[in-house]
Backbone as numpy.savetxt, mean C-alpha at the origin, in Angstrom:
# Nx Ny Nz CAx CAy CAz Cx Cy Cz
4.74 13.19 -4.26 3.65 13.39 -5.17 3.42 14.89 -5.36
3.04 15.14 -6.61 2.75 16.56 -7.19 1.07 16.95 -7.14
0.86 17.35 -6.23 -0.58 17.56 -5.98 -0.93 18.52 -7.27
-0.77 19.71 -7.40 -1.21 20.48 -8.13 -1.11 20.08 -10.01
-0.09 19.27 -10.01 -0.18 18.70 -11.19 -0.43 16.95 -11.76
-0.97 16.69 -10.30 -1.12 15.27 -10.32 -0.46 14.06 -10.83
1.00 14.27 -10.36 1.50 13.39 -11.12 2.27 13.41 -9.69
3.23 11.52 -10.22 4.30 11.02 -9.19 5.21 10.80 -9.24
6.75 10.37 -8.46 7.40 9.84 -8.95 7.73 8.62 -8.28
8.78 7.95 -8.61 8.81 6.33 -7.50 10.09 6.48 -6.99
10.17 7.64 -6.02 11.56 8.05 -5.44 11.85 7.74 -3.81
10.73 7.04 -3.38 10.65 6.48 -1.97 10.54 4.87 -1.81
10.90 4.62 -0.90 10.69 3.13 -0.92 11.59 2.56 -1.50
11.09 1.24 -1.55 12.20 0.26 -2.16 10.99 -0.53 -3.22
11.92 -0.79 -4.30 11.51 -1.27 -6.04 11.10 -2.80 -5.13
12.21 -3.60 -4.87 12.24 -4.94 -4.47 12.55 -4.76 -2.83
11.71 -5.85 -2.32 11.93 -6.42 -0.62 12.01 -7.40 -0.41
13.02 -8.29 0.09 13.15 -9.69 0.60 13.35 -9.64 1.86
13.33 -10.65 2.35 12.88 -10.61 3.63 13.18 -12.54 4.19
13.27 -12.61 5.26 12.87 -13.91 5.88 12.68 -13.84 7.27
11.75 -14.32 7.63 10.96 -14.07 8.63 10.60 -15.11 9.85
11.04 -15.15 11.20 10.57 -16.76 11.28 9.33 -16.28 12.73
7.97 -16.58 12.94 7.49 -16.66 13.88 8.02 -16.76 15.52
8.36 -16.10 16.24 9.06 -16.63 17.16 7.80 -17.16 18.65
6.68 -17.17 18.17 6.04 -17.45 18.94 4.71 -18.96 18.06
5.85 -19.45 17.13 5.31 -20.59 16.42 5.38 -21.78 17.17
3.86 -22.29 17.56 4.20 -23.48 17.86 3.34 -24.65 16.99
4.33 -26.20 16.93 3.81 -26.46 15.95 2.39 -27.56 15.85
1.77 -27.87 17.23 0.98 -28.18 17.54 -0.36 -27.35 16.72
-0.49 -26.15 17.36 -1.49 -25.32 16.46 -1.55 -25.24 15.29
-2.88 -24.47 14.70 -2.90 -24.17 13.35 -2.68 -22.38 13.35
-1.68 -22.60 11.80 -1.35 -21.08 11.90 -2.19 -20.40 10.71
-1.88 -19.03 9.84 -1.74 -19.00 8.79 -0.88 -17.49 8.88
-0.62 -16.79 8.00 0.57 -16.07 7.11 0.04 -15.39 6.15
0.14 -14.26 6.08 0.39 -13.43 4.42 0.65 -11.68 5.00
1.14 -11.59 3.95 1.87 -10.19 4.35 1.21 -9.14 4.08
1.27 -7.62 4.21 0.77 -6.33 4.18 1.58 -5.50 3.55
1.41 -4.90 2.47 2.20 -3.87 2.26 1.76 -2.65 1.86
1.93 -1.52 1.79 1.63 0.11 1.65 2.59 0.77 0.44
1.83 0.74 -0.58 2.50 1.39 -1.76 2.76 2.86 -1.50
3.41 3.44 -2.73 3.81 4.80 -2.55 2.50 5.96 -2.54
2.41 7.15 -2.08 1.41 7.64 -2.19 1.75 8.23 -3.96
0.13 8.14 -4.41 -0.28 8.12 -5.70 -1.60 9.62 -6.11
-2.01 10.26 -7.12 -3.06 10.98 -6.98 -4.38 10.13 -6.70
-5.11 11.10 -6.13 -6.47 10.44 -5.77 -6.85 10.98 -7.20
-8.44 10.48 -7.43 -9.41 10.67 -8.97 -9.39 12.04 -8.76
-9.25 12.60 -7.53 -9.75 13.92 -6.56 -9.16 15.19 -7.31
-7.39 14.49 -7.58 -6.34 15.14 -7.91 -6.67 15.38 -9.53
-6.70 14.55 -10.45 -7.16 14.14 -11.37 -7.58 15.28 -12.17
-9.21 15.38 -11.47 -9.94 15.90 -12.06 -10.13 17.65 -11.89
-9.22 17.49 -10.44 -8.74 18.87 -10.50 -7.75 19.67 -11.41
-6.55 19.09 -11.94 -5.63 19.29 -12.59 -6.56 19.43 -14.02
-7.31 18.43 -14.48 -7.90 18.47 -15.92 -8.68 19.66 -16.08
-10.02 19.40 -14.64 -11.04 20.51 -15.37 -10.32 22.30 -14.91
-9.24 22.44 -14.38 -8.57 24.07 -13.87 -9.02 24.34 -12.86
-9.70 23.47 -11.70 -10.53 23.55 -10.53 -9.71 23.72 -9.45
-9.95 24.90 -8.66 -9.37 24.33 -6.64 -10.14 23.54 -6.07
-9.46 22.48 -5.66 -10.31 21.51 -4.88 -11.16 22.38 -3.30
-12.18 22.06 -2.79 -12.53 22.28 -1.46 -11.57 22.10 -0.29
-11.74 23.01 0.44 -11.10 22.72 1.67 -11.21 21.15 2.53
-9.99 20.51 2.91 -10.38 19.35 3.21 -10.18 18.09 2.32
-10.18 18.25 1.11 -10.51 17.18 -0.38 -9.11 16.10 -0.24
-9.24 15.13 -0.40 -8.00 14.36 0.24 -7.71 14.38 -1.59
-6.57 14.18 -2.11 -5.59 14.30 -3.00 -4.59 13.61 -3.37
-4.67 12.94 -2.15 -3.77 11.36 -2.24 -4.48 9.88 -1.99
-3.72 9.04 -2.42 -3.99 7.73 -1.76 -2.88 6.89 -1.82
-2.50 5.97 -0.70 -1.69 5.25 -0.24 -2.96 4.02 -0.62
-2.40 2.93 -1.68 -3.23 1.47 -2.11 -2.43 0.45 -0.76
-3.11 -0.15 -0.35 -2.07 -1.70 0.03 -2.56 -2.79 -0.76
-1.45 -3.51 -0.45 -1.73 -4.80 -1.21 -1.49 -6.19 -0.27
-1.75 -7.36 -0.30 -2.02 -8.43 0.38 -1.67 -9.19 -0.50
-1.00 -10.22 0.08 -0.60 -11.68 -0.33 -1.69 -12.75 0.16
-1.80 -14.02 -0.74 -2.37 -14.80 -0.51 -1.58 -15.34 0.64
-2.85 -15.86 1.70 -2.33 -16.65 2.99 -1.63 -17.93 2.98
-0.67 -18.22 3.52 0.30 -19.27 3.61 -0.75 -19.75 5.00
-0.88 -21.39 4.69 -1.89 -22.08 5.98 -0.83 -22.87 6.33
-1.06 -23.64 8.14 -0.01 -24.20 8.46 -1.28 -25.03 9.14
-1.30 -26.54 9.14 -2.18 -27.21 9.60 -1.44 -28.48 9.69
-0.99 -28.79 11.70 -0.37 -29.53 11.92 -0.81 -30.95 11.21
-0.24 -31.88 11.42 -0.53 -33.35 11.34 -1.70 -34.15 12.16
């Protein structure tokens, strides 16, 4: 990420992730549930933004980034 000009690019990470996954401490008596976590690329904060627009130095300290996550809906497992 380009702090001073607030802009990004999508040069880290991976576009697509697959995956398969198996619990190894699943048992199937219990009830489970599932959904995943993930951490996007870091992006400008509003912080960055409005520094770049209005010709401003931010304050000492001023965070300039943000890392979003995102969440999947929970997969439920509810024995018989």
């Amino acid at each position: 990420m380009d702090e001073a000009n607030a802009t990004w690019t999508n040069t880290i990470g991976a576009p697509e992730l697959i995956a398969v996954w198996k619990d190894p401490a699943f048992d199937a008596a219990e009830r489970a549930f599932y959904y995943v976590r993930v951490l996007e690329i870091p992006t400008p904060r509003w912080t960055a933004y409005d520094a770049k627009r209005f010709g401003v130095k931010p304050l000492p300290g001023t965070r300039m980034t943000v890392i979003e996550r995102a969440y999947t809906s929970p997969i439920w497992y509810t024995p018989n």
